[in-house]
Phi, psi and omega in degrees: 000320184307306171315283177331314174301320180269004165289337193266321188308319198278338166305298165287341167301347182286326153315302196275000160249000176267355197196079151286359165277025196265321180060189173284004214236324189261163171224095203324148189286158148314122184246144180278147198274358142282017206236151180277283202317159149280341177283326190268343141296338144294275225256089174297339163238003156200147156339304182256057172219139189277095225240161190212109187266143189242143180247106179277345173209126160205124213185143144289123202243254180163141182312356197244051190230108181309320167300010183246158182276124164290112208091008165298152174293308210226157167252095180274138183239089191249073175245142207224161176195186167244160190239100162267125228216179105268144188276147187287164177262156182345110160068038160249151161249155163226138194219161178018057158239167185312163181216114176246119190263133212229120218236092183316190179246189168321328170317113218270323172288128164248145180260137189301119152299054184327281201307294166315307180303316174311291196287310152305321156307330200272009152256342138106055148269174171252134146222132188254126156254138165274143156247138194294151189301153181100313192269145181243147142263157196285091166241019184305186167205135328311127175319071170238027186295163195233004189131321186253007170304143178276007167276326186294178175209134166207190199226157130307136156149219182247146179282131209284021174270327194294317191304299182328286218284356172276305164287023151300339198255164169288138165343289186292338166257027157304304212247032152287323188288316189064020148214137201069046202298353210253331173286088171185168218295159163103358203237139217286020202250347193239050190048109179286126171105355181264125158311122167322332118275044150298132186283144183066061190284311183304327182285351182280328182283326151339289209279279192325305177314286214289347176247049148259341178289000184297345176310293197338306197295288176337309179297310178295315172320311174308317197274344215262340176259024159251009168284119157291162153313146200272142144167152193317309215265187141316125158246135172274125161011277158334327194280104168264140185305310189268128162292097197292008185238018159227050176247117188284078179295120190228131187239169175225139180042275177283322174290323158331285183319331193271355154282332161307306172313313198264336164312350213253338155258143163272105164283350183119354173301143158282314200213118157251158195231135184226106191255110187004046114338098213055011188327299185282000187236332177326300217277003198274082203321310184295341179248035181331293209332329186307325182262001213253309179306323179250007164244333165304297302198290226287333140340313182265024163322131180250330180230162188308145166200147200252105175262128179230168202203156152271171184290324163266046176284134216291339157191131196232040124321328155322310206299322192294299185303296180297332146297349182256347190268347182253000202266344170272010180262200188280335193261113210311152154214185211185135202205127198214135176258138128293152155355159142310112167313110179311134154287300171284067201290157178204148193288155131004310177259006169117335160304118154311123152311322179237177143298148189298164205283151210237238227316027160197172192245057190231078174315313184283353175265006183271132164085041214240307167312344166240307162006280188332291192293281216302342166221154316214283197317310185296312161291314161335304188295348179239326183319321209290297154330357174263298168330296283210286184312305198295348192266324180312313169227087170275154187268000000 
C-alpha cells in the first residue's frame, strides 16, 4: 500500500505542474483503492478522459448558514465536485468550449456520472459535476461509504432531508436537541409565513430548500468562467476552458426542479435542462408544492429551457405543465417525451447494468428514473437533443 500511495503522490504532482491553473481552490483525484493502474485512478470514467475533483465555494461563512457542517469549529463553506475533459492533444489547446454543468438528484451518495460524462465528452465538451450541499460521492472501497470516509469526496453543509426533519420540530425540542437550534417550525430560516399546521408542511419546506439552492448553481457558473484554458503549450492569459456563450445548466429529478428555480436568474447559463424533474412527486397529494412551487418558478424564466421525460416516467405531467406555462413567454422552450425506459438495462452482451429493479412495487415505474441517465443506450437518445438545443441558443 505504501508503494501505491506514493505513486499516486507522484501523479498528482505531475498534474499541478501540467495544470497550474488548478491552485488552492482544487483537489487532486482520489485513486480507488481497488484499482493498480494509475491511468485508472486518474480517469474514473474512461482512459481517455480527464477528471480533476475541484472545490468550487470555499468561504468562511457564519453558523446559521445551511451550506456549513453543523457544529464545525470555523463555519466553512466547502463545495466540491468534478471536472471532466478530454485532454488536447500534443501542441493544442482546449479553450473556449461548451460546457455542461450537471446537477445530480436526491440521493445524498453519489456516483460518478459516467455515462453523461462519456457522451458529452466524446463531443468534446467539458463537463462539471458539482456536488450539491450535503451530498457526497462514494469513492471508498467497498462502496458503502457514508461520507466520512476519508476516501469520499463531499461538500459541506445539510442535506435537505436533514434540513426538512430540523424544521419540523417545535422550538423546545430544536434547542432541547442542541444541534441546529435555529432550525424548527416557525422560524424565520424555515419558510417564513407557513403555519405549522399546515397541510403538506414538509413538502412546502422541502420545495422552499431546494429554491434556496439556485445560489449554488449561480456559484458553479461563476466558478466554471474564471478556469483558463487547457494545454501542453503556451496559453495565453485571456484564453478560457468555457465558452460563456454555451454554458448548459442541465439537472435530473431533484436536480431538474433546481433548474427551474435557478433559470428564473440569469446567472451567465445560455440553456437550462430539466431532465424528469418531479417525476416521482408531481402526482403526489401529500407533496402539491413540487408542483404548486415549480409552475410559480416556471413563468420567470430568463433562458431557453428544455424539459424532458421518458414516457413510462412514474408521471410525466411536469414535463407536459411547465411547457405549457413557459411556452407563451418571450423566452423558447422545448419539451420532449422518449421511448419508454428500460427497467432491466442491460449491456450489448447481455449483462444487467443495474440490481433488479427496485424502488416501487409497479413493475413499469421501477428503476426507470435512474435507467433514464445512468445507461449508455438511454443518453444516446436524448443527448443529441440537448447538444442541438444548447447550439441552437447559444448567448
Amino acid at each position: 500500500m505504501k508503494g501505491r500511495k506514493d505513486s499516486t503522490d507522484q501523479i498528482n504532482r505531475r498534474k499541478a505542474q501540467s495544470h497550474p491553473w488548478l491552485g488552492i481552490t482544487f483537489v487532486l483525484v482520489v485513486g480507488f483503492a481497488a484499482v493498480n493502474s494509475a491511468s485508472a485512478q486518474e480517469h474514473p470514467c474512461a482512459a481517455d478522459i480527464d477528471t480533476v475533483r475541484v472545490t468550487y465555494v470555499f468561504q468562511v461563512t457564519n453558523s446559521l448558514d445551511s451550506r456549513t457542517d453543523p457544529g464545525a469549529a470555523t463555519p466553512l463553506v466547502s463545495l466540491r465536485g468534478s471536472l471532466h475533459y478530454k485532454p488536447p492533444e500534443p501542441g493544442t489547446v482546449l479553450k473556449n468550449r461548451p460546457l455542461l454543468i450537471f446537477n445530480h438528484g436526491h440521493e445524498q451518495k453519489r456516483g460518478e456520472a459516467c455515462e453523461i460524462v462519456r457522451f458529452f465528452t466524446d463531443k468534446n465538451w467539458v463537463v462539471f459535476v458539482p456536488l450539491r450541499r450535503g451530498h457526497f460521492l462514494d469513492l471508498s472501497s467497498p462502496r458503502d461509504g457514508d461520507g466520512d470516509d476519508p476516501e469520499d469526496l463531499r461538500s459541506t453543509g445539510i442535506h435537505v432531508d436533514k434540513f426538512v426533519n430540523a424544521c419540523s420540530r417545535s422550538q423546545a425540542e430544536a434547542e432541547s436537541s442542541g444541534e441546529l437550534t435555529h432550525l424548527y417550525c416557525g422560524s424565520g430560516f424555515c419558510r417564513g409565513g407557513l403555519s405549522c399546521f399546515a397541510d403538506n408542511f414538509r413538502s412546502a419546506i422541502e420545495l422552499d430548500y431546494l429554491r434556496q439552492q439556485r445560489i449554488d448553481v449561480r456559484d458553479q457558473i461563476a466558478y466554471i468562467k474564471t478556469l483558463p484554458a487547457i494545454g501542453t503549450e503556451l496559453v495565453k492569459h485571456t484564453w478560457k476552458l468555457a465558452d460563456p456563450g454555451r454554458i448548459v445548466i442541465l439537472g435530473h429529478s431533484y436536480g431538474g426542479a433546481l433548474m427551474v428555480f435557478a433559470n428564473t436568474e440569469d446567472y451567465g447559463q445560455s440553456v437550462a435542462i430539466d431532465i424528469q424533474g418531479a417525476e416521482l412527486s408531481w402526482g403526489n397529494p401529500d407533496e402539491p408544492y413540487w408542483e404548486w412551487d415549480l409552475r410559480a418558478a416556471a413563468i420567470y424564466q430568463q433562458r431557453p429551457i428544455y424539459f424532458f421525460q421518458p414516457k413510462n416516467g412514474k408521471y410525466v405531467l411536469p414535463t407536459k405543465t411547465l411547457f405549457g406555462d413557459t411556452v407563451d413567454r418571450l423566452f423558447r422552450s422545448q419539451a420532449g417525451l422518449f421511448p419508454p425506459s428500460a427497467c432491466f438495462a442491460r449491456t450489448p452482451s447481455g449483462e444487467e447494468t443495474f440490481p433488479p429493479c427496485d424502488q416501487t412495487d409497479e413493475t413499469e415505474f421501477k428503476q426507470i428514473h435512474s435507467t433514464f441517465i445512468g445507461h449508455p443506450e438511454q443518453v444516446a437518445k436524448w443527448g443529441p437533443s440537448v447538444v442541438e438545443f444548447a447550439n441552437r441558443y447559444q448567448r
